[in-house]
N, C-alpha and C positions, 0 to 999 in steps of 0.2 A: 334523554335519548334524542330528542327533535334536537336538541341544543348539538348534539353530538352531531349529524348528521347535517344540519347547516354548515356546520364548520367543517366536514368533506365535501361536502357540494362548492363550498367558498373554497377550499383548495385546488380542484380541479375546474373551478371557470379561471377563464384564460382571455377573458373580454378585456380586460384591465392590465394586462400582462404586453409588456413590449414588448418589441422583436421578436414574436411569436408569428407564424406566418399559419395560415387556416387551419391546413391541410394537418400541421403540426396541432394545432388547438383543437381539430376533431379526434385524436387518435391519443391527445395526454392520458387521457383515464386508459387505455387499454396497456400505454406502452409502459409508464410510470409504474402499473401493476406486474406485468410479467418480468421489466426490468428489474423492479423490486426482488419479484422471486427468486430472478435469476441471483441475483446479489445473494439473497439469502441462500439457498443451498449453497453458495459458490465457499460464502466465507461458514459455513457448516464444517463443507467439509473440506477447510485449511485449515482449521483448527484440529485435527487429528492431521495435519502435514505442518504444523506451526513449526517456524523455523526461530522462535524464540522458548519454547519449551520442547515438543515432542523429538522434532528430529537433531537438536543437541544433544536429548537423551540417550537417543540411539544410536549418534555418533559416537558416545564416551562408550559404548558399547565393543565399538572398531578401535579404538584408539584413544591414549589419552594427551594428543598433541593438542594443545590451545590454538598451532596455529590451524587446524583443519576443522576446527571449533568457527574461529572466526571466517574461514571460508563460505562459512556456511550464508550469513544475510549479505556477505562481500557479494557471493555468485546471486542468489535470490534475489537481492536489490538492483545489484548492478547491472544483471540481466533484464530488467526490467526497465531498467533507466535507457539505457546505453544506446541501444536501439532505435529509440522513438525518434530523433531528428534525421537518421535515414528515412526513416517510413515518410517525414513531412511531404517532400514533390510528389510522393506517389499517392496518398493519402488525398490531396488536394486537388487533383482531378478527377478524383471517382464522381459519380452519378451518384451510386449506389454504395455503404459501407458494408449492406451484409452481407453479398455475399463474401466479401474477403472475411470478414469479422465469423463466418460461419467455418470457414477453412481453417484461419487460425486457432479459433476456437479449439477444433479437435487436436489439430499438434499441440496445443496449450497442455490438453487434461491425460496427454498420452506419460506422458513423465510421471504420472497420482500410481498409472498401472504399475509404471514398470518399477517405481520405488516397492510395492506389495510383493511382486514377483523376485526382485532381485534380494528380498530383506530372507530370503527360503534359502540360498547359498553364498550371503556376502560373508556370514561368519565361518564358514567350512573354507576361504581362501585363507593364502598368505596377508598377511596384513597391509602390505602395499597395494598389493593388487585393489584388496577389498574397497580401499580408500579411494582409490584410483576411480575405481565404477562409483562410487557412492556418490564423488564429487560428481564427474560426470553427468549422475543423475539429477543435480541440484543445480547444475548448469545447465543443463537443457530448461531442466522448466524455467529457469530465469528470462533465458534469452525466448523461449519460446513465449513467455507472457510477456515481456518487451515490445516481439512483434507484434503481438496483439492488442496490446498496452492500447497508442497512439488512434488505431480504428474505432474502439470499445469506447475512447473517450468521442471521440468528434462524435460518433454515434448517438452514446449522452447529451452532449451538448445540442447537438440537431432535436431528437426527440423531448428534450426536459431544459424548458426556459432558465434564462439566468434567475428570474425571481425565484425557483424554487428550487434547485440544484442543492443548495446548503442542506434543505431540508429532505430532501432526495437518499443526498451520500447520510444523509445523518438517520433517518426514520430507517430505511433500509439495513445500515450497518449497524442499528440497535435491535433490531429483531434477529437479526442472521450472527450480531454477540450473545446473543440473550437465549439464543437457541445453541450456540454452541459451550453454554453453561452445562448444556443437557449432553451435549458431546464429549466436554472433559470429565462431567460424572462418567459416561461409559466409557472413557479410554482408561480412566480411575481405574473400574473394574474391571477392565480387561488384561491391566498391565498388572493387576492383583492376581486374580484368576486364572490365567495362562501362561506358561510356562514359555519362556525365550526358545526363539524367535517368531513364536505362532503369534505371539501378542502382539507383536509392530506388524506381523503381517494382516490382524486383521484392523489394526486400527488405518495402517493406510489404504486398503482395501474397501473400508466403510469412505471414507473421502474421496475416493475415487468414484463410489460409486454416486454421492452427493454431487461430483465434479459433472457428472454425465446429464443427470438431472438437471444443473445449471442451463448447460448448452442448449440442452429444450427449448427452456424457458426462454433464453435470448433467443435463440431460431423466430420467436412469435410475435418479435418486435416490428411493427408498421415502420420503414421509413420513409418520410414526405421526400417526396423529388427535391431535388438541388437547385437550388438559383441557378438562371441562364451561364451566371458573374463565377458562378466558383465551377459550377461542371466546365464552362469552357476556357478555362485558364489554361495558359501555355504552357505546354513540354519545358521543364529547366533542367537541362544536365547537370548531370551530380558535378563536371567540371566546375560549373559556375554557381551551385549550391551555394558553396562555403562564403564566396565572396559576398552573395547578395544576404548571409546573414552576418558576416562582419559590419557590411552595411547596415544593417537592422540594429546589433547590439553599439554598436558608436552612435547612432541616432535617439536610441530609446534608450536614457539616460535610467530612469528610471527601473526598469526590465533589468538594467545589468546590476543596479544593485541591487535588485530581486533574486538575481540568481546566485552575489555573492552573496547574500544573507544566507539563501538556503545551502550552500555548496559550507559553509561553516557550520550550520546546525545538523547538517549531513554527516558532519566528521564527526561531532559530538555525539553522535549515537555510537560510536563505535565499542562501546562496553555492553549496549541493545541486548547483543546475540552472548554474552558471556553470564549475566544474571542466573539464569538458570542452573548452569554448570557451576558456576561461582556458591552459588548458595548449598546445592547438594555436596560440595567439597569442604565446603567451611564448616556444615552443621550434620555431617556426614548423616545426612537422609538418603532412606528407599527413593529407588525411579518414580515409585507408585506418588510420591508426593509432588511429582511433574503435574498430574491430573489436578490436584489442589491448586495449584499455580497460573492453571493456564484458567481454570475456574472463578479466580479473585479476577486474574486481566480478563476476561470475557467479561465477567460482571461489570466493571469500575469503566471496561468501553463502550459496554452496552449503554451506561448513562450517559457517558462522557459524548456519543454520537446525537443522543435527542438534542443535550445541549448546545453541543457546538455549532449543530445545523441549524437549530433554530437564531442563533446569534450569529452566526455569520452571514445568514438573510437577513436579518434584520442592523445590523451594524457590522459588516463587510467582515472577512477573510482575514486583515491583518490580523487585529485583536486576536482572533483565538489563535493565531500558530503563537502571538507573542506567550499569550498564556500557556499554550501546550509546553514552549520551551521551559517556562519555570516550574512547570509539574517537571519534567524531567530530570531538573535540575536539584530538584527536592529529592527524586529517586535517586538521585545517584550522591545524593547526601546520605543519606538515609543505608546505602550499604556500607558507608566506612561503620556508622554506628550500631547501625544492629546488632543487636548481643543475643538472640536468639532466633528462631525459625519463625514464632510468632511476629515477629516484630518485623522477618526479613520480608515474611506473604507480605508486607503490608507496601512491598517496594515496588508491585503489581501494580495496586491502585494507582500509582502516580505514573507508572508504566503506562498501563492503560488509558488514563485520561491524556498523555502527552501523545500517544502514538492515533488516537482516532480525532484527537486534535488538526495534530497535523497532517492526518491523513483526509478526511474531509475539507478544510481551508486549502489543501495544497492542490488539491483536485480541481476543486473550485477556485481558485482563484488564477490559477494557470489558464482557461477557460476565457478570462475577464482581458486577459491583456488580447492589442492586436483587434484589427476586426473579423469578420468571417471568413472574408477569404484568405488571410494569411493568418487564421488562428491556429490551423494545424503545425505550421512551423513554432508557432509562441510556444505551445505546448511540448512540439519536439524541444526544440531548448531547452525549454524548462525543467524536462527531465534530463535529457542527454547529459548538459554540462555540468550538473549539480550530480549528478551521477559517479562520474570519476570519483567525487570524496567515497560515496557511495563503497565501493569497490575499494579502493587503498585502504580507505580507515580500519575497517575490521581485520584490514591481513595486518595491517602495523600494531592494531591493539592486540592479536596474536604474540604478536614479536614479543611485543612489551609484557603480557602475561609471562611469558619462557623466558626472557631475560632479566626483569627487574620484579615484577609480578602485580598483583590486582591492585595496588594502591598506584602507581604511575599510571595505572589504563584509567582510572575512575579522575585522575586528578587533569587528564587531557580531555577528558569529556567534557568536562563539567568546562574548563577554558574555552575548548570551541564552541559550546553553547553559549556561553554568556556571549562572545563574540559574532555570534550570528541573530543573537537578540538587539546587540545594542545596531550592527546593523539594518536591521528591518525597521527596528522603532524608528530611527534620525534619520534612515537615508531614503526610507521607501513610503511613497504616496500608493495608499490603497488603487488601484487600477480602477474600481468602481465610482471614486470619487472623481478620479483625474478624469473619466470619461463625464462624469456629471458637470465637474467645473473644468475645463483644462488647464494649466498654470502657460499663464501668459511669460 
């Protein structure tokens, strides 16, 4: 127990810890904590709004088009991507990010409501229409987490030091997977137990109200004042935005093929958001064994987040997206062959471990490039342009499901990933290194 309790005292001193500024090192234990929590309810309860198992389910509910299938993580990702390098000039002279980070917050979790509300008469429409709103609702929270995206992170990054970040997105998103274990057991039995459409209504309805609880919890975040250097940074019209980051990406040799690594691994997911429905079509399973699926990926991220935090603190960011991409790559082996449902759950695991992979290193490591004051743009970028794959891939793996079918979509994935691995390995210096030694 003492042993235990050193080693959280050794986590929160901050005396040893660079570019950590006081004000920031008297308030890590408090913010780290509610941060935490906030993290935890948030991804609670997005796993009863998961847009790789639940809300596919309930699409094929509306429609059995693949391509409104793959709209689904097109608009969720995309919308979250797309955004962020507008937000950068504005981002970059605040003082203060909460209170923006508070505002968006609410239009963020207003989409959790209105998918609960709207699942009570999408099925009593025509089926255009139904699809029409359904989208809509999957686009708003996209773009509405987008805007929020960009503040949420610099927020992080201001309150929670580069040393421990990895282990931050990683401790956090293994309890708030680990809990939503206990989520996919109850939407298990709820989509048992309740007769359509009471059952989507209360499973999005419980996420929602997780969604609410989140926001609390960030509302309680201390943030330290701003350097004199970043709050008083100059007004740049969006006029002249663009040029001063073509300026940036033809300079930062590096960064750009940062971005075409991930802008190729981006499009290699593009079969991501079809597993689920692919699997209940092929082995023609109940909805009910969605709950099971989202159960194995909650489980297999929740290890997969301890891991990778602790290894990308400890030996930087690239490694684990490298590794996440060859889980993936595994999973998307692993549906040609599967011959059974047993066999197919098992495409979660490698699901799982690729996607908090690279969801922890990608967070992190966006973070690492750039300094302070123009780090908000590095991470606009980051996500913006790699983005676009984001958004096309899944409508054109739509396409390819309705025209040629699931064996062309899995054989394009599997290419763009290897192709965004071998880019990252050859062409990309870890940013934590380049900053440690620069290359002359």
């Amino acid at each position: 127990m003492n042993q235990i309790r050193a080693g959280i005292d050794a986590f929160f001193n901050l005396k040893n810890a660079s570019h950590t500024r006081g004000e920031a090192a008297v308030h890590f234990r408090h913010n780290f904590l509610v941060n935490a929590g906030e993290s935890i309810a948030w991804l609670f309860g997005d796993g009863f709004h998961s847009v790789t198992t639940i809300i596919p389910a309930y699409a094929a509910t509306l429609t059995d088009s693949p391509v409104v299938i793959g709209l689904i993580p097109a608009l969720t990702y995309a919308g979250w991507f797309l955004p962020q390098v507008v937000m950068a000039p504005y981002v970059e002279r605040l003082q203060k990010r909460m209170p923006l980070v508070r505002r968006l917050g609410v239009m963020e979790r207003l989409p959790f409501l209105g998918m609960a509300l709207a699942v009570l008469w999408l099925s009593r429409l025509p089926e255009n229409i139904a699809i029409l709103v359904f989208l809509i609702l999957i686009a708003w929270r996209g773009f509405s987490n987008g805007l929020m995206a960009l503040p949420w992170q610099e927020l992080i990054a201001t309150v929670i030091p580069t040393s421990r970040r990895g282990r931050f997105f990683g401790y956090t998103y293994f309890a708030g997977q680990l809990l939503g274990i206990v989520g996919a057991a109850l939407a298990t039995w709820i989509l048992k137990s309740w007769g359509y459409p009471l059952n989507y209504v209360l499973i999005f309805g419980i996420g929602f109200l997780a969604a609410v609880i989140s926001w609390i919890l960030l509302s309680l975040t201390i943030e330290p004042t701003s350097d004199s250097s970043v709050s008083q940074k100059s007004s740049v019209p969006y006029s002249q935005l663009f040029a001063q980051m073509q300026c940036l990406l033809a300079e930062d040799h590096n960064f750009r093929a940062f971005l075409i690594s991930r802008g190729l691994s981006y499009a290699g997911n593009m079969a991501f958001g079809f597993v689920t429905v692919f699997g209940l079509e092929r082995f023609h399973l109940p909805d009910a064994r969605v709950g099971i699926f989202t159960s194995i990926y909650f489980a297999s991220s929740s290890l997969g987040n301890i891991l990778w935090g602790v290894l990308g603190d400890r030996f930087g960011h690239k490694p684990v997206l490298l590794f996440a991409g060859l889980f993936w790559i595994a999973g998307l082996v692993m549906m040609f062959y599967a011959s059974n449902a047993i066999w197919f759950s098992a495409i979660f695991v490698f699901m799982g471990l690729s996607f908090t992979g690279n969801n922890v290193a990608d967070l992190s490591v966006a973070m690492e490039f750039g300094s302070e004051l123009n780090r908000p743009t590095y991470i606009g970028l980051a996500r913006t342009l790699p983005g676009f794959a984001v958004l096309i891939a899944p409508i054109a793996g739509g396409l390819l499901v309705k025209s040629i079918g699931y064996s062309a979509l899995i054989s394009l994935s599997i290419l763009f990933t290897v192709g965004g691995l071998v880019a990252l390995g050859f062409f990309v210096r870890d940013p934590r290194l380049s900053a440690q030694q620069p290359a002359g």
